[in-house]
C-alpha positions in Angstrom: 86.3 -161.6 -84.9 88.8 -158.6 -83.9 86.5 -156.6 -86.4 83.8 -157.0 -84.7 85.4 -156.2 -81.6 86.8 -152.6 -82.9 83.4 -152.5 -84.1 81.4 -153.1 -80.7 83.7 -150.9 -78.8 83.8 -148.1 -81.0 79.5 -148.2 -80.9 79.9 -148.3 -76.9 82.1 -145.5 -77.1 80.0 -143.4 -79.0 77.2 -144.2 -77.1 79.2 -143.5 -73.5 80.2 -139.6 -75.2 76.7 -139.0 -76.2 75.0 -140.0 -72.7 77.4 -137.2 -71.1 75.7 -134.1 -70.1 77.5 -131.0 -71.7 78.8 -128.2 -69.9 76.4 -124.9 -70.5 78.3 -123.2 -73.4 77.2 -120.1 -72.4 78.6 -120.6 -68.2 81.9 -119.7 -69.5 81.0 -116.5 -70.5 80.8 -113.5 -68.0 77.4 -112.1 -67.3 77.1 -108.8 -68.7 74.0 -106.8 -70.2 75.0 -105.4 -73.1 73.6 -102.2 -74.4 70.8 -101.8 -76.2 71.1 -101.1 -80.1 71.1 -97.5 -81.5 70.2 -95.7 -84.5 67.2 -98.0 -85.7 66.2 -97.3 -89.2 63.8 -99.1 -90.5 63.4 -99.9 -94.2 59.8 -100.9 -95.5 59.4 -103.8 -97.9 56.9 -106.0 -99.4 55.3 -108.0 -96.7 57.9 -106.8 -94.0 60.6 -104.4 -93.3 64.8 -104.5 -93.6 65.7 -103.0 -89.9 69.0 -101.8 -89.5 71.1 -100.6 -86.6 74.5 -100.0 -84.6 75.3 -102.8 -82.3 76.6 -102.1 -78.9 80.1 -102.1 -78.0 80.7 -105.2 -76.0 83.1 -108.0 -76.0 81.4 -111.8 -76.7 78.2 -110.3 -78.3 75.9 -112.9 -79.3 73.5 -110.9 -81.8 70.1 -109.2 -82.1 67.1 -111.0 -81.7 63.3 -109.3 -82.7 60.4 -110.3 -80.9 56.9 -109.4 -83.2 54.1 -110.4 -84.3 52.3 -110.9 -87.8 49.0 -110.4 -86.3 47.4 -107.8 -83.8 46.6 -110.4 -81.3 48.8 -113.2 -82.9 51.6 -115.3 -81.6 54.8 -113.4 -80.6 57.8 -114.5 -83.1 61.3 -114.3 -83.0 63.7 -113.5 -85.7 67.7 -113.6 -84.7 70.6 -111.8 -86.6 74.4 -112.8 -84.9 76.7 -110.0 -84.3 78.3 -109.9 -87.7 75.5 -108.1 -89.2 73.9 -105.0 -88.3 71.0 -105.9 -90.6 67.4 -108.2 -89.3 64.7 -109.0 -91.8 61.2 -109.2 -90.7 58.5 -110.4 -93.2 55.5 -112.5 -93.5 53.2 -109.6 -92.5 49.5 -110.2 -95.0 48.4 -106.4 -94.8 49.9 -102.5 -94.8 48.2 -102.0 -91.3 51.2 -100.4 -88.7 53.5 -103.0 -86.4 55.4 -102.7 -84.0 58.9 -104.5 -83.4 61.1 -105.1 -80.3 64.8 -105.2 -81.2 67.2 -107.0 -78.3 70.8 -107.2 -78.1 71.9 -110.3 -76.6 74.9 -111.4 -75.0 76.7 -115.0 -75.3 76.2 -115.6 -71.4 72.7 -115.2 -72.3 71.7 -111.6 -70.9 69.8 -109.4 -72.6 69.8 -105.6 -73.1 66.9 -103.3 -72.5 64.4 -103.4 -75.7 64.5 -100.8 -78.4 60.7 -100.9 -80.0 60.2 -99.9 -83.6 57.5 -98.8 -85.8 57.0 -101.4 -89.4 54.4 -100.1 -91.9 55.0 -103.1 -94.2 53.9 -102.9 -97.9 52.0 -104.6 -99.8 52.7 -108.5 -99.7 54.3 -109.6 -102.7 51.6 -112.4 -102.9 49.1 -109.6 -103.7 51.3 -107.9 -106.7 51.7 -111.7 -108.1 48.2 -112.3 -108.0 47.4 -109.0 -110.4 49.1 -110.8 -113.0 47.6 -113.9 -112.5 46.0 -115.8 -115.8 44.4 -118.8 -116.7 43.7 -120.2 -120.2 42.7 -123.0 -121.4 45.5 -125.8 -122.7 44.8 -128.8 -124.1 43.5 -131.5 -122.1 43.3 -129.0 -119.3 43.8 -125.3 -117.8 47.3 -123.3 -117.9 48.2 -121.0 -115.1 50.9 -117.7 -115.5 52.0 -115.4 -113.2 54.9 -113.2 -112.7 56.9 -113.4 -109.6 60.0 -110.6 -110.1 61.4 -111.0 -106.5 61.6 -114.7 -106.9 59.4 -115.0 -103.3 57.9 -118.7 -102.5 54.3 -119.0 -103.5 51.8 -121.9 -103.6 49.1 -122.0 -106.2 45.4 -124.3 -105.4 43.5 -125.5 -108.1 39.7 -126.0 -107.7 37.2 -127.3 -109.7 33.4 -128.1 -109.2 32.1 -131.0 -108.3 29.5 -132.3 -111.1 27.4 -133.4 -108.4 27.7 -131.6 -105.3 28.9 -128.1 -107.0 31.1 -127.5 -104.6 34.5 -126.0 -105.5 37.0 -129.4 -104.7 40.5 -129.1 -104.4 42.0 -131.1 -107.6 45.8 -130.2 -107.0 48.7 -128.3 -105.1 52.0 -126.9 -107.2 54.9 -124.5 -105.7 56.8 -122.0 -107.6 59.7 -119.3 -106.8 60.1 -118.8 -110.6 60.6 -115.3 -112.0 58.0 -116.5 -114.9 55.7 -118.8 -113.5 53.7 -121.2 -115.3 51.2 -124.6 -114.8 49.4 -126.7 -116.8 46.9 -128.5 -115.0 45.9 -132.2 -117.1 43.4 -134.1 -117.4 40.3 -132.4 -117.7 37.3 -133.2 -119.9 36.8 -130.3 -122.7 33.5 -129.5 -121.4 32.6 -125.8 -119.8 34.1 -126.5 -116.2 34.4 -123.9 -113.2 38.0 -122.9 -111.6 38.9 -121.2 -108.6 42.3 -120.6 -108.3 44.1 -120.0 -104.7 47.6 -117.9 -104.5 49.6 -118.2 -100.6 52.6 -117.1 -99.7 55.0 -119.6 -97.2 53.0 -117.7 -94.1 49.5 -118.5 -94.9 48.4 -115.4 -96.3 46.2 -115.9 -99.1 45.0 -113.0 -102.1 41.8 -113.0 -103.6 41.0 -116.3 -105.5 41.0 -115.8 -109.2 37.5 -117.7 -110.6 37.2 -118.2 -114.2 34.9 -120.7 -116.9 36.8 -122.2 -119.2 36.7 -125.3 -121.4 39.4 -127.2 -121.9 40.9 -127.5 -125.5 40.8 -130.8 -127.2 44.1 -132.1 -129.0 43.0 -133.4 -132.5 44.9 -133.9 -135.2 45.5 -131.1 -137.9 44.7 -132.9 -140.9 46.4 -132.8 -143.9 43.5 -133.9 -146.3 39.7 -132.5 -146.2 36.6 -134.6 -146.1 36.7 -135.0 -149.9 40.2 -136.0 -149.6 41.3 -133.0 -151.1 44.8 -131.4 -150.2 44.6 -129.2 -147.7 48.5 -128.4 -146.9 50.2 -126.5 -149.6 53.6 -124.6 -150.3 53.0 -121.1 -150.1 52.4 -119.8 -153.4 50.7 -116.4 -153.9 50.0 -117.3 -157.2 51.3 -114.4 -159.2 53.3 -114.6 -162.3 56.6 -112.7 -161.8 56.5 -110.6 -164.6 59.1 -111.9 -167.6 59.3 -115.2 -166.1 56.1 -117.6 -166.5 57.9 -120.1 -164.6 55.8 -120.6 -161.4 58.8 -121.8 -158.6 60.5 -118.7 -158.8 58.6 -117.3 -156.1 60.1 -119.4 -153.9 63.2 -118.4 -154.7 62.5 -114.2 -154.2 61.6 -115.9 -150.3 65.0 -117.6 -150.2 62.9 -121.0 -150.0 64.1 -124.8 -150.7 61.3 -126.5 -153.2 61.0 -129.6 -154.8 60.4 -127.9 -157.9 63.1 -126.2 -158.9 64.8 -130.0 -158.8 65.5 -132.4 -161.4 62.0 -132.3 -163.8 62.7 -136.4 -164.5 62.2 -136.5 -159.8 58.7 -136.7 -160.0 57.7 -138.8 -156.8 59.9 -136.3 -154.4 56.9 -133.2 -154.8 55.6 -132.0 -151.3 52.8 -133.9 -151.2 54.5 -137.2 -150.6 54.2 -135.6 -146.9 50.6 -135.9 -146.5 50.7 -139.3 -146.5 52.2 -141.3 -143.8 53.5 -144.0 -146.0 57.2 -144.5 -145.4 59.4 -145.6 -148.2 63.0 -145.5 -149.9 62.0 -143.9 -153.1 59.4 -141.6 -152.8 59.7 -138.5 -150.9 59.8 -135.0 -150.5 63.1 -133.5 -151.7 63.5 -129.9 -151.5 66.7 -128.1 -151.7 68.2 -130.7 -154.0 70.6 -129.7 -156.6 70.1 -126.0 -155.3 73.2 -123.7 -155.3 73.8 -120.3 -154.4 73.5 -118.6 -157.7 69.9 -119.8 -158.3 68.8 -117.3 -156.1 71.8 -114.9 -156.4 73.0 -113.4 -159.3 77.1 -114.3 -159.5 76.7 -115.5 -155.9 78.5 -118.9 -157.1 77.6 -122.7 -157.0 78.2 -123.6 -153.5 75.8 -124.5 -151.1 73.1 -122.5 -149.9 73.6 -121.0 -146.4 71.8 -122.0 -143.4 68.9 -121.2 -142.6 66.9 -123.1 -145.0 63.4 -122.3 -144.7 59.6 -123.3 -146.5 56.6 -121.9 -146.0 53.4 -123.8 -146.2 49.7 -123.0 -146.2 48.0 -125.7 -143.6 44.3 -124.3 -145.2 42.6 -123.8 -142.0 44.0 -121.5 -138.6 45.2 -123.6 -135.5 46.9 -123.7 -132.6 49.6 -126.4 -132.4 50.4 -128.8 -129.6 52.9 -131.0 -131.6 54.3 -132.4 -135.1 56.0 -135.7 -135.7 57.5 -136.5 -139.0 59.3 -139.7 -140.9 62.3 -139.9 -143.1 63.4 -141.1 -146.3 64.1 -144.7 -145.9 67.6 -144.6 -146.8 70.5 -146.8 -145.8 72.7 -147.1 -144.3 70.0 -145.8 -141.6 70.8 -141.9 -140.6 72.1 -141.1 -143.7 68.6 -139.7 -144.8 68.6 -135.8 -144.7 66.7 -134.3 -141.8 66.7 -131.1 -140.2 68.1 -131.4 -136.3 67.9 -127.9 -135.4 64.7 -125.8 -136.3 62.4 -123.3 -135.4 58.8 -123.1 -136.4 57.7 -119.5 -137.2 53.3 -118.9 -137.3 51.5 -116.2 -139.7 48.1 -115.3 -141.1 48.6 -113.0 -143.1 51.6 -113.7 -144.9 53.3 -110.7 -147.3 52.9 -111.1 -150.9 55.9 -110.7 -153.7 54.5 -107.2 -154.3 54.1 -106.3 -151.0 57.1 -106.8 -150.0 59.5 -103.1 -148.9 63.4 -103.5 -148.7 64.0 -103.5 -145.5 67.3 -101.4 -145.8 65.1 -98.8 -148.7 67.3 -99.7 -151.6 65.9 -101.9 -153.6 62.2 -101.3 -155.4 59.3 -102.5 -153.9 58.1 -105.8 -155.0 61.8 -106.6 -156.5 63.8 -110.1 -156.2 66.4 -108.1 -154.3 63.5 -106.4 -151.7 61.9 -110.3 -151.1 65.2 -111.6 -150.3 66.3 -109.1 -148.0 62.9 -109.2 -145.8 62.9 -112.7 -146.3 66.2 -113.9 -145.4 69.5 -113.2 -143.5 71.8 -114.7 -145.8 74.7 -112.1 -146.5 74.3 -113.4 -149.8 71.2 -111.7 -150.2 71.7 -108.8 -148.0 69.3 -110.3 -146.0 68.3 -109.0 -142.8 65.2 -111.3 -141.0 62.6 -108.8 -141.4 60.1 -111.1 -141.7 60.1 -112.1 -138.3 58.9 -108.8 -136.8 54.9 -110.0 -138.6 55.7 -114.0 -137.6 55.6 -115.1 -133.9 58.1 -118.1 -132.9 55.8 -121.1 -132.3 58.7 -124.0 -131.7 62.3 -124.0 -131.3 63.3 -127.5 -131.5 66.1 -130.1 -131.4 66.6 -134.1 -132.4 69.0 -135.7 -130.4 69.6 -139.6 -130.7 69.9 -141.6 -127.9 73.5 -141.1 -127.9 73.3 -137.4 -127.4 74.5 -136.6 -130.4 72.7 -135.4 -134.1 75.2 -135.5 -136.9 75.7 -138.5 -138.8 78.5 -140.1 -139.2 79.7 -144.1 -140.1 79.3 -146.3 -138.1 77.7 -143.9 -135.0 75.9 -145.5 -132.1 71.6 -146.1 -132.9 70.0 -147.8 -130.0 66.6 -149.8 -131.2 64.4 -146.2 -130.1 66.5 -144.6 -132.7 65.9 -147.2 -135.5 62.3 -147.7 -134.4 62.0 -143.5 -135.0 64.0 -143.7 -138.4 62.1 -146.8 -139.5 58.7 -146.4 -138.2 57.5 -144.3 -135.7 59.1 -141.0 -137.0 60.2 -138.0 -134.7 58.0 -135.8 -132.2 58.3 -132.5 -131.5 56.4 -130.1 -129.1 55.1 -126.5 -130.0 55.6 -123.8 -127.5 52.3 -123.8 -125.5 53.0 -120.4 -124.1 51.9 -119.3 -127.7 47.6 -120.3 -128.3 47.1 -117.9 -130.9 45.8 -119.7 -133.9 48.0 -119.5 -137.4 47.1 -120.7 -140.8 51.0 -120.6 -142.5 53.8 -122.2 -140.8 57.8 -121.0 -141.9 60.3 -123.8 -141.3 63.6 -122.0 -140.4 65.9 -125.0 -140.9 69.7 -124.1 -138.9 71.3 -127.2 -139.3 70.9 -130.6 -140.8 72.7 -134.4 -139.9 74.6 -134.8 -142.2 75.2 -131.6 -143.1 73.6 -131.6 -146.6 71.2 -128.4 -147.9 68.2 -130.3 -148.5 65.5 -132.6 -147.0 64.3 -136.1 -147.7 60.8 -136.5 -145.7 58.2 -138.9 -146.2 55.2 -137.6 -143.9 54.5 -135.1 -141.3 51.7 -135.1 -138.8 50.2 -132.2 -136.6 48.4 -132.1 -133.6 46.4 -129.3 -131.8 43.4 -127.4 -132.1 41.3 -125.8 -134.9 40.1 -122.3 -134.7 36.7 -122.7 -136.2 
């Protein structure tokens, strides 16, 4: 009860303070006019103007206050700056056409000084130098918008589409941006030939010319790993040339520093890639590359430890598409994690992948067409003097990451699995997304592998799935 007491009275209390009329803040100043400001320079910007100037020399000076307007015959504005600057920014203007300004110096007792009028010939409104870069493609399952934005100013961007019936241009959505790199994927559209009109405003209303395009939006289908004839249509990369003095076929992989199921165990024979092309999840069967691989299979007197990260194959998916997204499944192996998968890759996109004789040392040592010359384009092991030159004719297509539930990758006993992690090792597999900034279409996919879960150079998958779009 004495709570609620202290309670009521402290509520009356406040109540009582905030009924009592306060004392003008400014009465206890003396009323003087200050000065007007002096040496005006005025700096023009996009959509505005930085005006700077010396503020008068008088005690208790409030600030400087600007009275404009963004329009000819539009409503007058105000924009304030207090005394500790000697800088006011005025922007908002939509055109280049000449303004005019009026700068005040105002006291704390609330006088005012005589009005110093400037001239503002603003520049070009950043909304209008965003707009040139404007672009719209088509995404799947709808319509992606880009645009650069280098000043980092707020911006809104309208998406229209036509009405089937009425053909009228409908607003279908609303999104707002200050990125530096803008981007927008507008969903859910049929892939039928549709017409956009796409608005750009800044925060004051001013709008630049609407950007109208035709485009039909891409439908996400899945990249098939067999032909109508059942026919594989995924394949290792092979170029299918017989290194001269060894008839053995695999060691092509090896002049691209790749993992392959075939330099393995010959007694292995269910572990070959093309236990990925079927979705059929298992303990036994399974692709295996980089098993029983060491360093000196690739590297003359290199030694038999491990090979060095990146671990990377190269695969021929038989037709050119773009790529929305890949999911795979693992090697049914307990206890469950243990199963080697890669936790930190990027996917790499080419169609015209170089062949063993094609292939220059990068560093113009080695002959063309040589082990040593492959290894060091395609590589950047130290092992192999490598140096990553094939990625200057591959474009990055996916940079991607598995990360349990937990937060954490790497395998160890007894970790933490919550039931979405088993259901992913046991059944539904992993899912990735592609880069959709990229929608160029590639035939051959590189795997650049940088890390693994348990640590282990090698791979133990079961099937791989991916989605997207075909070319043709």
């Amino acid at each position: 009860m004495k709570r609620f007491k202290y309670f009521l009275s402290g509520i009356i209390l406040i109540f009582a303070i905030s009924c009592v009329s306060p004392e003008k803040w400014n009465d206890e100043y003396e009323n003087i006019v200050p000065g007007p400001v002096s040496n005006v320079k005025v700096e023009n910007v996009s959509g505005g103007a930085i005006i700077t100037y010396t503020l008068p020399s008088v005690k208790d000076l409030l600030g400087v206050k600007a009275i404009f307007s963004l329009t000819p015959e539009g409503e007058l504005m105000e924009r304030w700056s207090s005394s500790a600057k000697d800088t006011i920014v005025l922007e908002g203007y939509g055109d280049t056409n000449e303004r005019t300004a009026t700068l005040y110096a105002v006291h704390k007792s609330g006088a005012i000084s005589e009005g110093i009028t400037v001239t503002i010939n603003p520049l070009l409104p950043s909304i209008f130098s965003i707009r040139e870069t404007l672009l719209a493609l088509p995404s799947f399952g709808g319509i992606k918008v880009t645009w650069d934005n280098p000043l980092q100013k707020d911006i809104g961007i309208s998406l229209y589409v036509e009405d089937s019936i009425s053909h009228e241009m409908v607003l279908f959505d609303n999104y707002y941006s200050n990125s530096v790199e803008g981007k927008m994927i507008f969903r859910y559209f049929e892939p039928i030939e549709q017409n956009f009109r796409i608005e750009m405003f800044d925060r004051w209303q001013n709008y630049a010319q609407p950007y109208e395009t035709t485009l039909i939006p891409m439908v996400e289908t899945e990249i098939t790993a067999l032909d109508s004839r059942g026919a594989n249509m995924w394949t290792l990369f092979d170029d299918g040339r017989v290194i001269e003095g060894d008839a053995s076929t695999p060691w092509r992989y090896i002049y691209r520093c790749d993992i392959h199921n075939l330099l393995e165990d010959v007694t292995v024979g269910p572990r070959v890639w093309t236990r990925v092309l079927n979705w059929v999840t298992g303990e036994a069967e399974y692709w295996h590359p980089g098993v029983f691989h060491t360093q000196d299979m690739y590297v003359t007197g290199a030694g038999s430890g491990s090979l060095p990260y990146p671990l990377c194959f190269t695969v021929n998916m038989g037709r050119k598409a773009v790529y929305s997204r890949l999911k795979w499944i693992t090697r049914q192996r307990a206890p469950i994690y243990t199963a080697v998968m890669p936790i930190v890759f990027d996917i790499w996109g080419c169609n015209d992948p170089k062949l063993v004789q094609d292939v220059e040392d990068p560093r113009g040592i080695y002959p063309k067409g040589s082990k040593e010359a492959n290894q060091a384009y395609w590589s950047s092991w130290p092992i192999a003097n490598g140096t990553d030159a094939w990625k200057n004719d591959w474009v990055k297509l996916a940079s991607c990451t598995l990360t349990l539930s937990s937060g954490e990758n790497e395998y160890y006993a007894d970790m933490p699995l919550s039931a979405e992690d088993i259901a992913r090792y046991q059944s539904e597999g992993w899912e990735f997304d592609f880069n959709l900034e990229v929608m160029e279409p590639f035939q051959y996919l590189r795997w650049e592998i940088h890390k693994t879960n348990t640590d282990q150079r090698e791979l133990m998958i079961c099937g791989l799935k991916f989605w997207g779009s075909y070319a043709d």
